[in-house]
N, C-alpha and C positions, 0 to 999 in steps of 0.2 A: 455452425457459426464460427468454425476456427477463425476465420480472418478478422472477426465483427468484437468489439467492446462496446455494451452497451454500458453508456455515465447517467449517474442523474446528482443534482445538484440539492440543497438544503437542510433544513435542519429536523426533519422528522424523520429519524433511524425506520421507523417502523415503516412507514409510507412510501420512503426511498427501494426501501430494499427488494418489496413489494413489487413495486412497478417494473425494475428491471429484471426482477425472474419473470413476471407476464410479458414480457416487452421479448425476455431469450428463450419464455415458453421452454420453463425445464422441466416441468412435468411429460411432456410429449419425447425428454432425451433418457428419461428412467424406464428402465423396464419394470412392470407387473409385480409385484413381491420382490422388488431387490431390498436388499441388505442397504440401505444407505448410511451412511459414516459418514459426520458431519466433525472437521478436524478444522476447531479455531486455533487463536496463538495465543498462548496463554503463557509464556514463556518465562515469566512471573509472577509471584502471587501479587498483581497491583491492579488495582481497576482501570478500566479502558478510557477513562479523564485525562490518566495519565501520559497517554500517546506508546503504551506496551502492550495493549492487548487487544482482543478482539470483542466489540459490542456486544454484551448478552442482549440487548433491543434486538441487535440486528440475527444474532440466532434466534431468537424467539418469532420474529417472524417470517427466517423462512423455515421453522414448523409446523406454524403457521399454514405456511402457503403450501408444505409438503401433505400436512392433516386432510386438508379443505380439499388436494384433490386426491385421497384417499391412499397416503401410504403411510403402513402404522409400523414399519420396522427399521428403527432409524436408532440410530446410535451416535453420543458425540464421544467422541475420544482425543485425545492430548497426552503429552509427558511434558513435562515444563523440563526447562534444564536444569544443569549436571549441579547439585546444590540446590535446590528448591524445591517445594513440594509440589505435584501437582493437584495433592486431596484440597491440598490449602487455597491454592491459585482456585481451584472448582470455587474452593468458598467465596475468597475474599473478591473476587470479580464476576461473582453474582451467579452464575452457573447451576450452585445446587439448587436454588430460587427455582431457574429454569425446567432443570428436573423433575424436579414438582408439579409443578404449574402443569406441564404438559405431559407426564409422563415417559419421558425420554431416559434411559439411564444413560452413567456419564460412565468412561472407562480410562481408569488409567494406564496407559501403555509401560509405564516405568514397571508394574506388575505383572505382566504381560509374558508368556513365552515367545519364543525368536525362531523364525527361519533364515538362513545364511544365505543372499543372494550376491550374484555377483555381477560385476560389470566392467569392462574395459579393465580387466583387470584388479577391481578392487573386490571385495570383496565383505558385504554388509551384513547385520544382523537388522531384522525389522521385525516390526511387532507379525504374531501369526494372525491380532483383531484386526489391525487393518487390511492383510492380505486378504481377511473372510470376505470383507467390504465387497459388495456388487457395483458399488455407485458411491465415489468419492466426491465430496464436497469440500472444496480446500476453502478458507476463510481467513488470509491473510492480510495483515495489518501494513498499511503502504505506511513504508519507517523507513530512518536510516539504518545503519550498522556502523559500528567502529574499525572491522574486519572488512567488509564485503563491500562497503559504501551501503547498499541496498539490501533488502529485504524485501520477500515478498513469494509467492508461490512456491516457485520451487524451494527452496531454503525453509518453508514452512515445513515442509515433508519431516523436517528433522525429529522431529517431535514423536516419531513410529517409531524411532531407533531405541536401542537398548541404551542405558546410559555410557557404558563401555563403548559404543559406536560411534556416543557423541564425542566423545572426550578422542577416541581414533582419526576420525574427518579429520581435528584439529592439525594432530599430528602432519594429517597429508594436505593440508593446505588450503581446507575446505574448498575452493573454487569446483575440481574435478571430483571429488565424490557429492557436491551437489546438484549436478549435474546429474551425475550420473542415477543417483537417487528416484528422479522423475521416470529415468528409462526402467530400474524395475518396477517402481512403485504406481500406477497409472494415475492419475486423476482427473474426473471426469468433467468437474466443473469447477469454477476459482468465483467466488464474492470475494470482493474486497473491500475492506473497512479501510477509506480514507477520511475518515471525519477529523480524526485529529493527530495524527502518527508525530513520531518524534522524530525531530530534526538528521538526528545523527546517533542515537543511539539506542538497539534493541530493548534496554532494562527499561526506556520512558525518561521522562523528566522534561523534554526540549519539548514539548508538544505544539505541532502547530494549526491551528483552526483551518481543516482544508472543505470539510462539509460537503464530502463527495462519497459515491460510493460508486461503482462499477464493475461491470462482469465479464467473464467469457469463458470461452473451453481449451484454450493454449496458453500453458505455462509461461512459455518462453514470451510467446508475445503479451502476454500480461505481465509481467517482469520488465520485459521492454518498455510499454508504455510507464509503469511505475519510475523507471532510469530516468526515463524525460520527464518525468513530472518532478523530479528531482532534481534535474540539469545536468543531468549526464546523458552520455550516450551510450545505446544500448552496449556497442563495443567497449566501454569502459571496463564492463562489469567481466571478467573473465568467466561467472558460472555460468550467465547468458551466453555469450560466445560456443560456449563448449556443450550445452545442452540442446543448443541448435547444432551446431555441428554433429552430435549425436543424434539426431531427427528428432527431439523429443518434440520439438515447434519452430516458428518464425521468431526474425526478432525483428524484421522488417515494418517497424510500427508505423515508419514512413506511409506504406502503402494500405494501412490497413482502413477497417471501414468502423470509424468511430461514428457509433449514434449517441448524440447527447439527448437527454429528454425534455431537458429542461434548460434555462439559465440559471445562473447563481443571482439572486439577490439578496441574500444574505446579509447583512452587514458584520464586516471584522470586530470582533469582541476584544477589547484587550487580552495579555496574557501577562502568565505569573512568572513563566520561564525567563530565567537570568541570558540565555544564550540568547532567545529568537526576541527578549526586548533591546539586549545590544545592537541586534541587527535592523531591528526598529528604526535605530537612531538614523538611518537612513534614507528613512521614509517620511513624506509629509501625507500622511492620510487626510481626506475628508470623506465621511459616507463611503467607504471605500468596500464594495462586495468580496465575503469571503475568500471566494477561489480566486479571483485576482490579486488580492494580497496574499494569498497563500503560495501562489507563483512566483511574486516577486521576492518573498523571503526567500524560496529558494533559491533564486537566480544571486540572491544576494549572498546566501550561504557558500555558495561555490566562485562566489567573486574572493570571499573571506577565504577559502580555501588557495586560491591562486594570489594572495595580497594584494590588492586590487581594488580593496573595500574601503581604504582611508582616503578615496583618490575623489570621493562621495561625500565627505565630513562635512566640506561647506556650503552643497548641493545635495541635499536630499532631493530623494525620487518622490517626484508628486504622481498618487493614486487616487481616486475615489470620484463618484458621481457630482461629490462637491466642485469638482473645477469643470461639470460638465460648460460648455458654451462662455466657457473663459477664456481670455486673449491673459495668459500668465506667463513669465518667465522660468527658465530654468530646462530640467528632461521630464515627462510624464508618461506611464505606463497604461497601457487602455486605450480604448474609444472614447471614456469621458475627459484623458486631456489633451486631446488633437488639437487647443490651442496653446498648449507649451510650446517653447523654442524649440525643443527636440520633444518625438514623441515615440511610442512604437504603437499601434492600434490591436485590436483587439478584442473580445469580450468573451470569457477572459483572453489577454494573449499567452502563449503556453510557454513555460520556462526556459528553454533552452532557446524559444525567440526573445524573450528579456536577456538572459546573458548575452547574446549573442552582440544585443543592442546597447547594452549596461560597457561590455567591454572593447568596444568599436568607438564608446561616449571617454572611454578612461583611455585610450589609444590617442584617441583627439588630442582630448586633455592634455597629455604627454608630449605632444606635438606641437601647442602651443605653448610649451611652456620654453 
């Protein structure tokens, strides 16, 4: 299934996550007694509310789903970064709970001895527990970054490194030794936790309610689709760029074969976050579905990134089921306001078709003015 992501939409972590390993049938991609190594992102000691880490829900059921068809050698492993614990982050994000429960032990990589691989030149320390790994399970958090813009698969891998390796990357620019990271390190499969990932920064705090989660077996193009669900383009991101160019995968998300499983109905919850209620103020929600608002924040975050978002102050963006079958003035986002003066369609419609539509709306604007 390289070319294939499978989404599924709502709010039951355990249910979600479920469906889309049956749906990519990962048990028929492990082999017989492998070593599997299940690496979330723990990257902080802050629970996964926050939009910094990885659901213990959603590890827990694909344990779950690993148990039920019979594989008992499974390991999660992590190193949170340079400055944080990762005994603590096991604790404080629920983890050792997990441990328990199912009998899983946790490992921390920061403990860990190191083998020195190398690539294009660079040259890595990673842990020896994860090289033992037969069958890697990446579980990264769809986020932003302050550094990268994006996060997400490959960039997870970091967590195998010695702390020395981390703090090294930095040195060289991160883009190309993350990159190149995937090409020693393999991994086999990628869940991703998009239920509430942070706006813009790996520590958490900006969390936004997206209530998705989705799978597949290429980095790159998992990485990819996460860029656009961001509002960027995969080419933005230079570690994508260079990790395809490296064969590690596609980045080609254009052409690939998304199966959704479901719709979002959802309804947007408010939030606490000081950043993603600024960007609010741009919005006129009614009954407005999760992942459609969860798009358009984006779309709106990288209008804020280009200045572009003040051009909106006395027109907000109308969302939500509530304008469905209305003849209402102004722009609206969705299928349900195809009677706004401007609209873009959809259910949901995907970020980079909202920017696209957001700054084409702020073009006009400009032009009549």
């Amino acid at each position: 299934m390289d070319n294939k992501i499978i989404v599924t939409y709502g709010i039951d972590a355990r249910k979600m996550t479920k469906e889309v390993l049956e749906s990519a049938k990962l048990a028929d991609m492990i082999p017989k007694d492998a070593r599997i190594g299940i690496k979330p992102n723990l990257v902080v000691a802050k629970p996964a509310s926050t939009g910094a880490t990885t659901s213990p829900v959603m590890v827990e059921a694909l344990i779950e789903y690993l148990q039920e068809h019979g594989f008992k050698n499974i390991l999660i492993l992590e190193g949170s970064w340079v400055g944080d614990s990762t005994k603590r982050a096991f604790r404080v994000c629920g983890y050792e709970d997990v441990s328990r429960k199912y009998g899983v032990p946790l490992f921390d990589t920061k403990s860990d001895t190191y083998t020195v691989k190398s690539c294009s030149g660079i040259n890595m320390e990673i842990s020896d527990k994860a090289l033992e790994m037969d069958f890697l399970i990446n579980m990264p958090v769809l986020k932003g970054h302050c550094q990268t813009m994006v996060t997400g698969a490959l960039k997870n891998l970091k967590g195998c490194l010695s702390d020395s390796e981390k703090r090294h990357f930095h040195t060289l620019g991160l883009h190309k030794p993350i990159a190149c990271l995937s090409k020693i390190l393999p991994q086999h499969f990628i869940l991703v936790d998009g239920l509430c990932g942070d706006l813009d920064f790996e520590e958490g705090g900006n969390p936004v309610q997206m209530d998705r989660i989705f799978c597949g077996t290429d980095p790159v193009l998992i990485d990819s689709y996460i860029a656009s669900s961001m509002g960027y383009a995969p080419t933005d991101i230079d570690y994508i760029k260079l990790a395809a160019n490296l064969g590690v995968g596609s980045l080609d998300v254009d052409h690939a074969e998304i199966v959704v499983l479901n719709k979002d109905t959802t309804t947007a919850r408010p939030t606490s976050s000081r950043k993603v209620q600024n960007l609010a103020r741009y919005t006129a929600p009614k009954d407005a579905c999760s992942a459609c608002y969860a798009n358009l924040i984006q779309a709106l975050a990288r209008l804020d990134d280009k200045r572009l978002l003040d051009k909106f102050r006395n027109s907000p963006v109308l969302i939500g089921q509530g304008y469905k079958d209305q003849k209402c003035g102004g722009i609206g986002v969705g299928n349900c306001t195809k009677g706004a003066d401007h609209s873009i369609g959809g259910c949901p419609p995907a970020t980079p078709a909202i920017l696209s539509f957001l700054e084409q709306h702020a073009a006009d604007m400009g032009r009549k003015r």
